[in-house]
TIVEX-73546 format. One record per atom (N, C-alpha, C): x, y, z. Coordinates in steps of 0.1 Angstrom, whole numbers, plus 5000, padded with zeros to 4 digits. Each point is the difference from the previous one (the first is absolute). Example, Ala and Ser with C-alpha at 12.3 -4.5 7.8 and 13.67 -1.06 7.14 Angstrom:
513249435078
499150125000
500950125000
499650114993
500950115000
499250115008
***
This chain:
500849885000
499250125000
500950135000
499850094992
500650134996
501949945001
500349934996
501249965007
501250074988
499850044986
500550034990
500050155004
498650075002
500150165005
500450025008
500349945014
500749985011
501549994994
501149914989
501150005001
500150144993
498850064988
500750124988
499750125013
499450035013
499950125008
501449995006
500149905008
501249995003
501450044994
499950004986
501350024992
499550154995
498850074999
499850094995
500850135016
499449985010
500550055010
501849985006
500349944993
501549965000
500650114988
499450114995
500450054995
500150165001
499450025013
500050115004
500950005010
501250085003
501149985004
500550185008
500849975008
500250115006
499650045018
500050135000
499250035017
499650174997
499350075008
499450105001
498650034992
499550084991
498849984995
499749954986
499049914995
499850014994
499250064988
500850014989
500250094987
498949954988
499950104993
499349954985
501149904992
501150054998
501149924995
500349885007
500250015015
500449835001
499249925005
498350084997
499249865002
499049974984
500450054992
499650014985
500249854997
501649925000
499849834992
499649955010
499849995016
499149945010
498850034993
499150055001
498750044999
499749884984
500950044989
500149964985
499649855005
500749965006
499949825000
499349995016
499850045006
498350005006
499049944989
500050124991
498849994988
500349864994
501049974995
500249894992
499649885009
500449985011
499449895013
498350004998
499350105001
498849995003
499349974985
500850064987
499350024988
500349814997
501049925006
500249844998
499349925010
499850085014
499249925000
498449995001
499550104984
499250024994
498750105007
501050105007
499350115001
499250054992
498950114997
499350034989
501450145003
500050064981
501050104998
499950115007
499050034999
499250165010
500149995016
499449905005
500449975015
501849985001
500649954993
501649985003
500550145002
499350084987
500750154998
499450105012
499149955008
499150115005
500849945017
500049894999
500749955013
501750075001
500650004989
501550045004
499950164997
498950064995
500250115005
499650105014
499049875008
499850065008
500849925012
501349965000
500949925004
501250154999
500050074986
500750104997
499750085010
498950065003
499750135007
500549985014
499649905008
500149995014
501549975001
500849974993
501649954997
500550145001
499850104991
500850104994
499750095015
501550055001
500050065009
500149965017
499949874995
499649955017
501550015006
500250065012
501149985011
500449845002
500949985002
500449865001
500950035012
499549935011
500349985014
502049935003
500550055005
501649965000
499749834997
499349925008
499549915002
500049934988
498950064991
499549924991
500550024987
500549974989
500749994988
498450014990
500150064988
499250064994
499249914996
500949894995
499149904998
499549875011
500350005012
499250025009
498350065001
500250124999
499150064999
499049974990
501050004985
499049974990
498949864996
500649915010
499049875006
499050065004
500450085017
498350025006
499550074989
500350094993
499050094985
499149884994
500949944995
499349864988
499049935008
500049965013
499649945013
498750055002
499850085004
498750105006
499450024986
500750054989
499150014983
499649854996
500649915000
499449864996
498749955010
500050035014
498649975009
499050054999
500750174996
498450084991
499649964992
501349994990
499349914985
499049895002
500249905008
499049885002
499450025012
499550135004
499150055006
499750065014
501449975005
500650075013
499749925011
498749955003
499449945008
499549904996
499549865013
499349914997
498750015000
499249954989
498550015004
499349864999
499250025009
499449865003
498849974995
498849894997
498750004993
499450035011
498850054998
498650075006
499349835006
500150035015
499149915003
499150005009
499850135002
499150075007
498349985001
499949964987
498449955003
499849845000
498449995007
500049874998
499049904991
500149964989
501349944996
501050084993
501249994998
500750104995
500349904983
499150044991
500149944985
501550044993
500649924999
501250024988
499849944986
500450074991
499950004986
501449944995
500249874993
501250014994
500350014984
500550074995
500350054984
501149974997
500249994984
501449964996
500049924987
501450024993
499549884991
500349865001
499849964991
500349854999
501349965004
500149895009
501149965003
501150085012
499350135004
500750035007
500150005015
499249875004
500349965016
498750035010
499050054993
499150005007
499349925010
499349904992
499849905011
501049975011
500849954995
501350005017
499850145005
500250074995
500050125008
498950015010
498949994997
498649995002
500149905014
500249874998
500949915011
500750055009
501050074994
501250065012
499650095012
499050084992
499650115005
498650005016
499349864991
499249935011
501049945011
500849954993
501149915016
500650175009
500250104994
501250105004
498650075012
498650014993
498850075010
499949885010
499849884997
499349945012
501249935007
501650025000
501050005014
500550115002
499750074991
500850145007
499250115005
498649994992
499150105003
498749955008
499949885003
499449915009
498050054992
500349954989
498850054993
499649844993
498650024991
499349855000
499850004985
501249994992
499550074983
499149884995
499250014989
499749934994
500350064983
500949894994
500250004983
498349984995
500450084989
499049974991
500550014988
499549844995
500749974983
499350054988
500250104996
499450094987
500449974985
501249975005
500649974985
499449884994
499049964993
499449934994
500449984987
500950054996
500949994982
500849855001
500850065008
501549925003
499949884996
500749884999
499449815008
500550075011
499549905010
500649985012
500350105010
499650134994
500450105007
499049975016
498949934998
499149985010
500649915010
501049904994
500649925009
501050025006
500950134994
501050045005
500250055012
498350075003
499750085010
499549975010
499249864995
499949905015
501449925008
500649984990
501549945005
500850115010
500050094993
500550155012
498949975009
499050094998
499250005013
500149845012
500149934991
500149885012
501649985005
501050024994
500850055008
500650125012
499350084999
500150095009
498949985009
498849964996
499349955010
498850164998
499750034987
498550104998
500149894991
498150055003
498849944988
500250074989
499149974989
500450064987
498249964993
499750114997
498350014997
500549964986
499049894994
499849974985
498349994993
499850004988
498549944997
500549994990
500249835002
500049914985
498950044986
500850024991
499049984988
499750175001
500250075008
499750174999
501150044993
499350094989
501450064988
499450155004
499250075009
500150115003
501250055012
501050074999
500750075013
499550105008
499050084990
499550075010
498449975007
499749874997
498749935010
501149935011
500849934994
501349925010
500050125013
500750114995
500550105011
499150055007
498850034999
498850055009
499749895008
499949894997
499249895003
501449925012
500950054998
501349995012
499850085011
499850144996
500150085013
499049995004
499049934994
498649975013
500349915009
500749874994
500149885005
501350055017
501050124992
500950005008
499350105015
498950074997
499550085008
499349915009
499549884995
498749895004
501349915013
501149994994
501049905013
501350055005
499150154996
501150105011
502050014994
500050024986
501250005000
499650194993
501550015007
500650125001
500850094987
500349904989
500550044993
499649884984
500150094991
499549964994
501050014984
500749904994
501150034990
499049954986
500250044992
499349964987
500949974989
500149894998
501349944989
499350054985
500750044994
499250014984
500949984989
499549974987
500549984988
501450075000
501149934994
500850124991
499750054991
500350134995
499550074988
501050084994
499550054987
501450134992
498950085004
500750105002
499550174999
499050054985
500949934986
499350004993
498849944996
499949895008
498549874996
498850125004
499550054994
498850105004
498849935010
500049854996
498449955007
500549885014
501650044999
500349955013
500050125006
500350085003
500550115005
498650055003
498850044991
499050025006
499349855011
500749965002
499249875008
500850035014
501050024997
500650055011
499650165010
499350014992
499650164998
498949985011
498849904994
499149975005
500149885012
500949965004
500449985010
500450075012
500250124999
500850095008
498450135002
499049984987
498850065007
499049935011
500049894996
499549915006
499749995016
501549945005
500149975007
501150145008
500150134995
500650105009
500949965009
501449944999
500949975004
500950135002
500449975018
500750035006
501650054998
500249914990
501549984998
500349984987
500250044989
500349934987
501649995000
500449854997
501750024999
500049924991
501450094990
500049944983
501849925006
499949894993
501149915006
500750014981
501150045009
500849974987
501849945001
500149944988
501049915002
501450095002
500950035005
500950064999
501450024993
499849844990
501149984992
499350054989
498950064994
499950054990
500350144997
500750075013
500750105000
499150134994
500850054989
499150164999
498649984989
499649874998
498549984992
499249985014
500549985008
499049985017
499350124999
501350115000
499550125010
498950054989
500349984986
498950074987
498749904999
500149915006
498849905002
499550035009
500650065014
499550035013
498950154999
500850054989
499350164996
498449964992
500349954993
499049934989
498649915013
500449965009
499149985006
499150085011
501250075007
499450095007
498950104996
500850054986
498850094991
498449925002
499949884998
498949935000
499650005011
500849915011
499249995019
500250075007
501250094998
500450125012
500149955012
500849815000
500949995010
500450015011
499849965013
500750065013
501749955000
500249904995
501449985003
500849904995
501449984994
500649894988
500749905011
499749864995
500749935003
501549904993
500750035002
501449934992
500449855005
499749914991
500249875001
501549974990
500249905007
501849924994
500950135005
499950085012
501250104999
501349915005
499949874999
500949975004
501149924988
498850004991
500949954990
500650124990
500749934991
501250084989
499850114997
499050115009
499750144993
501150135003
499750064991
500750124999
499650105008
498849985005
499250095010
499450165001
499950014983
499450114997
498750055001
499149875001
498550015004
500150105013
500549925010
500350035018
500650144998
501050084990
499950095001
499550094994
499249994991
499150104988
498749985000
499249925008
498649974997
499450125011
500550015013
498950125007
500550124995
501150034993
499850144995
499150044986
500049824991
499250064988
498449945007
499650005007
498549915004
499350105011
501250065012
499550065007
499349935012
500549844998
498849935010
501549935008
500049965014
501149965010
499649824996
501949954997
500149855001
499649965014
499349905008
499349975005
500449895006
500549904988
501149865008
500649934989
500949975006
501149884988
499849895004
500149934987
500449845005
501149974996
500849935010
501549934998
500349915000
499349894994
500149884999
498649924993
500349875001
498649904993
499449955018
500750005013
499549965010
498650105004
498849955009
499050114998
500150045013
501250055007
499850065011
501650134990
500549954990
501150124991
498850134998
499850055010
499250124997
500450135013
500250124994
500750095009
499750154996
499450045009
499350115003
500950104989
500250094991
500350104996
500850125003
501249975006
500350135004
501350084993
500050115000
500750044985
501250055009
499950075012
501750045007
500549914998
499649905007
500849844998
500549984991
499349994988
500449934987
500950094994
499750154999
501350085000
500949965009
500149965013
501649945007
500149924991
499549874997
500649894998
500750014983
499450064995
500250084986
501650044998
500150065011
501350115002
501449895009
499249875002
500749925007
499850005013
499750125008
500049995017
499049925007
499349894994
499249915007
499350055001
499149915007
498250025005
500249975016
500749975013
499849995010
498549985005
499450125001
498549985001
499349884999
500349994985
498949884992
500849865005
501150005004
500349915003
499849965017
500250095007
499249975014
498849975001
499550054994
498349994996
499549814995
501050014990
499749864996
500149905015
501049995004
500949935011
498750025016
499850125002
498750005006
499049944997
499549974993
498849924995
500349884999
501349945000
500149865005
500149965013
500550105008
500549985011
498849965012
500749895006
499149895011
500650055011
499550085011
500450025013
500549895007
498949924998
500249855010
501149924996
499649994991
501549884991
501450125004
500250125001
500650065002
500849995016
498850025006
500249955013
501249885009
498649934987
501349845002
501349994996
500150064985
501350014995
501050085007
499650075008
501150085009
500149945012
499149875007
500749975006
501249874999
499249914991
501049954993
501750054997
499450154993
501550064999
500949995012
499250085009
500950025015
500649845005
499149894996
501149885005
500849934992
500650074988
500349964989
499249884994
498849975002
499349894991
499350014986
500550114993
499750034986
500249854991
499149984998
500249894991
499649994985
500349904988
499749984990
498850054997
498749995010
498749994993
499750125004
500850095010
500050175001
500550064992
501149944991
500650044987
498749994991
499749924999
499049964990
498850065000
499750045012
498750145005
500350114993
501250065001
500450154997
500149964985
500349914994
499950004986
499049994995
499150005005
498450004996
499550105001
500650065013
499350144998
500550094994
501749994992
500450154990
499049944987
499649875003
499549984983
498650034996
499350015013
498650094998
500250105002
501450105001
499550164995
500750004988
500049904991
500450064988
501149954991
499950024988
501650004990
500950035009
500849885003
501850065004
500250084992
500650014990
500350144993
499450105003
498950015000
499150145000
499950045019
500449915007
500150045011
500950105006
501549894992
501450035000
500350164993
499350044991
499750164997
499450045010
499549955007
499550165013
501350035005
500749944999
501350025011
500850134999
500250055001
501150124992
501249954999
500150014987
501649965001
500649854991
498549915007
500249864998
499349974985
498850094996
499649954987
500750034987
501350075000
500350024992
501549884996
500249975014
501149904997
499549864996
498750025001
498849874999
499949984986
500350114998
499350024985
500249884984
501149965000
500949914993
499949845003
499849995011
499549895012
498749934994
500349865001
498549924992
499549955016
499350075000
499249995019
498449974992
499349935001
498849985001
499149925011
498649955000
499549975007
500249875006
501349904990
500549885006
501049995005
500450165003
501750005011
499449945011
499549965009
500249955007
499549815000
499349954988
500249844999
501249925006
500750044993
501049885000
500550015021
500150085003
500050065014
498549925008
499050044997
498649905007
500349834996
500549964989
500349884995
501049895006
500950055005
500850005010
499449955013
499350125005
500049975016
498249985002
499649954986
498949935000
500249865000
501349904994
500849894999
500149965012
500350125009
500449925019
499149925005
500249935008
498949985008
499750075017
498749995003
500050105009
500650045014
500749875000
501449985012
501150134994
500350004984
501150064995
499950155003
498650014995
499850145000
499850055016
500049945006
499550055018
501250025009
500849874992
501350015003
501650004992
499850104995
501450014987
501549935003
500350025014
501549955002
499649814999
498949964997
500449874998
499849974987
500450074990
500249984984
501349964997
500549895000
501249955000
500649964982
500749995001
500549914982
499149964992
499549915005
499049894991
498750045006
499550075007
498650064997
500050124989
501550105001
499750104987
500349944989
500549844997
499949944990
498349994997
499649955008
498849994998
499150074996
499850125012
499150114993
501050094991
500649984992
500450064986
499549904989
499849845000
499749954992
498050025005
500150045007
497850005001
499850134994
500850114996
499850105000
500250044987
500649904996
500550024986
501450104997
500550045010
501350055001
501249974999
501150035011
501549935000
500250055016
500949925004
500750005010
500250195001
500750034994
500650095001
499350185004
498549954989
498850095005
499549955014
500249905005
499149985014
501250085011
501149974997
501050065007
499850115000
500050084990
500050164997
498750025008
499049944998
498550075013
500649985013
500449884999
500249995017
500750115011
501050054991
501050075000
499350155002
499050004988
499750165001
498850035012
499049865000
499249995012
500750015017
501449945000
500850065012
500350155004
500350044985
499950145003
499350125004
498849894991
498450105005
499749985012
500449855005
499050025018
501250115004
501250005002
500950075011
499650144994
500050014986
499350205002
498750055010
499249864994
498750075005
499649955011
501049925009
500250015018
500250125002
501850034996
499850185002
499050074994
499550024993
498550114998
499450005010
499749865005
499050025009
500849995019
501050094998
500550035010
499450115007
500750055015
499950135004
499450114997
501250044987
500350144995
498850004989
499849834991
498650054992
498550005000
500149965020
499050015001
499750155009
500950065000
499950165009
499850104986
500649924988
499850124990
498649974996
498949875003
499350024991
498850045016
500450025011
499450035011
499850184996
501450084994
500250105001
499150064983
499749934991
499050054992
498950025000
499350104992
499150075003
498249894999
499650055007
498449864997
499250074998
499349964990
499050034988
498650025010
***
């Protein structure tokens, strides 16, 4: 994600050199290849040019602090203008009434139904709400099946009427049923469509009379880069939209949607999805994404994630375990469960400051940690409870159950000694007075 604009800023600001203020002259080829970064990674031309000029104004002239080196400075500039650009703030959907109806739009193929999914799982554990899907898209195959498969995985219902080819009798005939068993929120999956199909677009039209939804969000794919944001315009003109959602931002995009669609639309991105998993869904926030953009992480989003897994109680236990050195294999095996429900290693490893960029080159995906579970899944439960009795011919053993070698079981064993003796000390003294001495929420 932005990982290409992220290496050409970096080299573009490596080119502003010197100390005291910055000049029209020595921030002229900085600014030039700014432009070229944003125009590759498929900025629209007028937003790139309209961005580094007002990048120019707040630059020129600015005092540069003994401290800070010009181009120093010229980060926080690009920094604070790229969060505006994608809208300064986070905004969240309207769910203030009850039922709160959402609308989903978009064309073909671009992630809706999952999205539609995600969005139910993201309201009813994080927003402790009772969604019910409703499957509209009656075009599709299977679009009908798709959405019971989601819905039954996350655990919402999903309103259907077999043999019904109306969407807008489907969608009235939902928010009664959802007002009739008390759910709170109400998602409406629909057709994909082009902007140009005239008699989809009015169906969608009459969809959105119908049933007066609360929310309309146009989901669009984000690898389709600068035809999104002119598709995103092309629809709004028709539904006048509350808010865009960007699916696949995690795959091979250049990330020009994310940064040209709220300045040509006028409407706030709303949420991304970062993955094919239906909990890869992540609130919207544009300071952030300018950090992580610029390289300096996301911290936030990453505490955030790590919160929402976190078990006080299992917590509890695990620290006392710690305090008697009894960390064992299947407490190894705990914590690796839980970095893997907040997320892509990679995409984690970028909140970090510092760490995503050395990451970058790195083939880290979602099976770094197999061969590692494979292992000290092979033990048996004597091994894992008690490590110092893995002798010769048991890590013969569990390397041949594991499908490994000797040599990888060594290497965990090795690195798992070094993890309990750290995280004895963490849970010493001194780290439990520093986390006595932070502030409580």
């Amino acid at each position: 994600m932005f990982d290409n604009l992220s290496e050409r800023l970096e080299s573009s600001f490596k080119l502003l050199k010197g100390q005291g203020r910055i000049t029209e002259v020595n921030i002229a080829e900085t600014l030039k290849d700014v432009r070229r970064a944003l125009l590759d990674a498929d900025v629209n031309f007028k937003i790139a040019k309209e961005f580094t000029k007002d990048v120019k104004e707040k630059a020129l002239g600015a005092n540069v602090l003994n401290a800070v080196k010009p181009g120093q400075l010229m980060v926080k500039i690009v920094r604070d203008e790229l969060a505006q650009l994608m809208g300064g703030t986070a905004e969240e959907i309207d769910l203030k009434r009850q039922p709160a109806v959402i609308l989903m739009a978009g064309l073909q193929g671009s992630g809706k139904t999952t999205f539609s999914g995600k969005l139910a799982g993201f309201l009813k554990n994080k927003k402790s709400k009772n969604p019910l899907l409703v499957a509209g898209d009656v075009y599709r195959p299977a679009a009908i099946d798709q959405l019971k498969v989601v819905g039954e995985q996350i655990g919402a219902p999903v309103y259907t009427e077999e043999g019904n080819k109306n969407p807008v009798k489907i969608a009235k005939a939902a928010i009664k049923e959802a007002k009739t068993k008390g759910h709170d929120v109400v998602i409406v999956d629909t057709a994909g469509r082009l902007a140009v199909d005239e008699d989809m677009m009015k169906e969608i039209s009459a969809i959105k009379d119908a049933i007066n939804p609360h929310e309309i969000l146009f989901v669009v794919d984000s690898m389709t880069g600068q035809d999104a944001v002119n598709t995103a315009k092309e629809f709004n003109d028709r539904l006048d939209f509350n808010g865009v959602i960007l699916t696949k931002l995690d795959g091979d995009t250049r990330g020009g949607a994310a940064l040209s669609i709220r300045k040509v639309v006028d409407k706030p991105i709303k949420f991304v999805g970062t993955g094919e998993k239906l909990d890869a869904l992540d609130v919207f926030h544009p300071d952030r994404m300018a950090d992580r953009i610029l390289g300096m992480g996301d911290v936030v989003s990453l505490v955030e994630r790590a919160q929402e897994q976190f078990d006080e109680e299992q917590a509890r236990k695990l620290n006392k375990k710690l305090a008697k050195n009894q960390f064992d294999f299947d407490d190894f095996l705990g914590q690796i469960q839980q970095i893997k429900k907040m997320g892509n290693i990679k995409d984690l490893a970028s909140m970090i400051p510092g760490v995503g960029k050395a990451l970058k080159k790195m083939d880290i995906d979602d099976d770094a940690f197999k061969g590692i579970e494979a292992i000290i899944r092979a033990m048996t439960p004597s091994e894992r409870q008690q490590p110092n009795i893995i002798n010769g011919s048991r890590r013969k053993r569990i390397a041949d159950g594991s499908g490994t070698n000797v040599q990888e079981v060594n290497r965990l064993i090795k690195q798992f000694a070094e993890t309990r003796k750290m995280m004895k000390a963490m849970s010493s003294g001194k780290m439990k007075n520093m986390m006595r001495n932070m502030p409580q929420q």
